[in-house]
N, C-alpha and C positions, 0 to 999 in steps of 0.2 A: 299936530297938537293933541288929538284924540291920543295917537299913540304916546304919547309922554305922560298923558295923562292915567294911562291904565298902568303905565309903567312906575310912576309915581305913587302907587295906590298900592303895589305890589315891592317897591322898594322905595322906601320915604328917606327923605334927604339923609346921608350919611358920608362918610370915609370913602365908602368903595360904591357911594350911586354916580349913575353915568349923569352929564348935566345935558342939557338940552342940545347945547352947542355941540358937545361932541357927538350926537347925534347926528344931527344936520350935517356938520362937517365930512363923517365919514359916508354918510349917504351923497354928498356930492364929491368927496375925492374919491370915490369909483364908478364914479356913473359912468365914466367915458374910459374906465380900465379896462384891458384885455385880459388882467394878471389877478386883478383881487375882487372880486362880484360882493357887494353887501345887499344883504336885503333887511327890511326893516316890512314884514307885513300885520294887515289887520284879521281879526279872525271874527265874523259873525254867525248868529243863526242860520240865517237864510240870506236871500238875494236882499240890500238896499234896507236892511235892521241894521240898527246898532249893533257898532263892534263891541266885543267884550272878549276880547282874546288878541293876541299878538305874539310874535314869532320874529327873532334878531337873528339874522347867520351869515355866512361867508364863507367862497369859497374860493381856492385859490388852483393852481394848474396840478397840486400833485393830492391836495387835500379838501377837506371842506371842517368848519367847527359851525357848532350850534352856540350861540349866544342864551338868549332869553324865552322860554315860553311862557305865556301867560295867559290861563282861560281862568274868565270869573262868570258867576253865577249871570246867564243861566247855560255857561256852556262846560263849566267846572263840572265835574264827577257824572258825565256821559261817556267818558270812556274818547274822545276825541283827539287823544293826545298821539296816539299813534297814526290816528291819520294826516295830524297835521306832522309831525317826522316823518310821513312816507313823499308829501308832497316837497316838505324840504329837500331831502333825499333825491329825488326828481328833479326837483331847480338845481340842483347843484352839479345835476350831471349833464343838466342841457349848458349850465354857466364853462363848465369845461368837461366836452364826454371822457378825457384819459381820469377823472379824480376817480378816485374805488376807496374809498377810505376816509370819514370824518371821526370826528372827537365832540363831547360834548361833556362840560362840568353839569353833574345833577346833586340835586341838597335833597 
């Protein structure tokens, strides 16, 4: 729920928002996949603070895409964004070590 909610705040009901449900959905049809890995994480300051950041992706056996990032104040305009694509980058190649290669839409 936290994550829907920062997600919410960052893209407010429209055409092309994701709803809840498919959220959920696709975090439990791969939970138990060998083929398509989604992650749905939180992002905070430190250890056990509130989150205020989040990060959507997937990866699959010959590729990986980036879905969503979202850092808001107070972790927005620290420069944190590459680190948190380096660690996605890293789950995605423990999710399948052959991927060498993702995609990400950026606005």
């Amino acid at each position: 729920e936290h994550a829907m909610s920062i997600y919410r705040r960052a893209f407010p009901d429209g055409e092309t928002a994701v709803d809840n449900a498919a959220f959920r959905h696709r975090l439990s049809e791969t939970r138990n996949s060998k083929r398509l890995r989604y992650h749905l994480w939180l992002a905070a300051a430190k250890t056990n603070a509130p989150a205020h950041g989040l990060a959507s992706f997937f990866t699959t056996p010959r590729f990986g895409f980036g879905g969503y990032i979202i850092l808001e104040p107070p972790l927005a305009g620290r420069g944190l964004s590459h680190v948190l694509i380096k660690r996605m980058e890293e789950q995605m190649i423990r999710d399948h070590p052959r991927c060498r290669e993702w995609y990400i839409e950026c606005e």
